[in-house]
Each structure stands twice: as C-alpha cells, then as structure tokens.
N, C-alpha and C positions, 0 to 999 in steps of 0.2 A: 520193500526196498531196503538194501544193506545199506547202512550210513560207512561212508569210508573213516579210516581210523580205529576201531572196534575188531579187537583180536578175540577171535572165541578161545577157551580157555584149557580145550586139546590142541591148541595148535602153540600155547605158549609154555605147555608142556612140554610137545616133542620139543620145540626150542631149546629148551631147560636141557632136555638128556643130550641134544645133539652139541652142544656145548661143553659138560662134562666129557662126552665121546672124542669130542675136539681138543681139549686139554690131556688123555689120554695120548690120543696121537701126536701131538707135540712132543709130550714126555719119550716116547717112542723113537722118535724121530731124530730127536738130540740124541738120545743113548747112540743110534742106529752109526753115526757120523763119530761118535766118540773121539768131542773135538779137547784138544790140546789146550788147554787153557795157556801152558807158559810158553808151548812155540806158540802160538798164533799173538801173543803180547811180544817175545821175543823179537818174531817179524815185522811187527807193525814199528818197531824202536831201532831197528835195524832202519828198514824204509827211512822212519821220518829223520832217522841221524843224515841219511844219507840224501834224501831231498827235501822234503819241509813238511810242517806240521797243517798247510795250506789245505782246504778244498777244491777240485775235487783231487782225490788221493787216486792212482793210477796202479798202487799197490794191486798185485793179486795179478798182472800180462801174463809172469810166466808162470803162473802155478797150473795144477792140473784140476780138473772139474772135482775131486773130493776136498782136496786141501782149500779150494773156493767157498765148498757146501761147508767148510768147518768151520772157514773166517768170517761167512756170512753170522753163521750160527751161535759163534763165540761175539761179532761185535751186535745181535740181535738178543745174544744178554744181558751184556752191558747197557742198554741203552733201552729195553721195554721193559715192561713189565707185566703178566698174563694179568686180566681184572675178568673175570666172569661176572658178568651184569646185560642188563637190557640195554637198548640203544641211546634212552636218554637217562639213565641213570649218574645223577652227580657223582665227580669220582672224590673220593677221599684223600686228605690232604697228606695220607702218609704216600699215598701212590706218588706221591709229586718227589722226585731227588732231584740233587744236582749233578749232572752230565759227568759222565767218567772221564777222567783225566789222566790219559797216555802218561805224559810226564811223570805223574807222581809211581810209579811203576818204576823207577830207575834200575833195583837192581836187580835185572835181567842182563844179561850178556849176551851180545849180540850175534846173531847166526851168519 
C-alpha cells in the first residue's frame, strides 16, 4: 500500500528541471513582448491623471491584444516576484517588498 504524501525522488527531480525549464520560458516570453517600461508607466499616469488611482482600473478598453500582453507583463513585474521552491517551502523575508507606487513615478510625461 502507497502511504499518500511520499514523493519518490525521480519525480521530485523532474519537478526541479521542469521549473528551471519554466523560469527559462518566462525569461523568453518577456524578451518575446519586449515591453516598454516608460510607455506602459507613462500610460498608466496618463489614465490615473485622468480618472483615479481607484480599483478596479478599466485602463487597457482601447489597446490592442500585444500592448495588453506588455501591460500585463510590465505590471506582473512590478508586483511578483519568480521564487523557485517547493510548494510549502517558507518564503524569505527579502522576497516580501512594499507595493510599487505609481505616484512616486512623477516624471514621465504624459501620452
């Protein structure tokens, strides 16, 4: 009888490389979109001058499906951070920041 819980330790292997192969494709995938860091801060200051800094933000109706993939990508920067670890691995307390703040971002000009 298999006891549930108990990972053999080829399978926490492939885990390991498929995770490296995961953070590969990310890396990939950001180049791939080669998003704009100061338009997409540019727009987002734009937006919030012109309607509020409020949730949920509606920014992003008229853009097209890549300028979408860039702002997702540019604010999925700002706001995570990759950790390769296991499922219940404690996270380290450098991983913890504090939230990016639009605001402090002033001098862009707006689009």
């Amino acid at each position: 009888m298999k006891r549930k819980g108990i990972v053999a330790r080829s399978q926490i292997e492939t885990t390991d490389s498929s995770l490296t192969g995961l953070s590969a494709q990310c890396s990939a995938f950001v180049r791939r979109y080669d998003v704009n860091e100061d338009q997409c801060t540019s727009l987002l200051l734009s937006y919030t001058n012109a309607h509020s800094h409020s949730y949920p933000m509606l920014i992003g109706e008229h853009f097209d499906e890549d300028m979408k993939n860039q702002m997702a990508l540019f604010l999925a920067q700002k706001y995570m951070v990759d950790f390769n670890s296991s499922h219940c691995t404690p996270l380290s307390p450098s991983l913890f920041r504090l939230p990016w703040d639009l605001a402090s971002d002033l001098d862009y000009v707006k689009v």
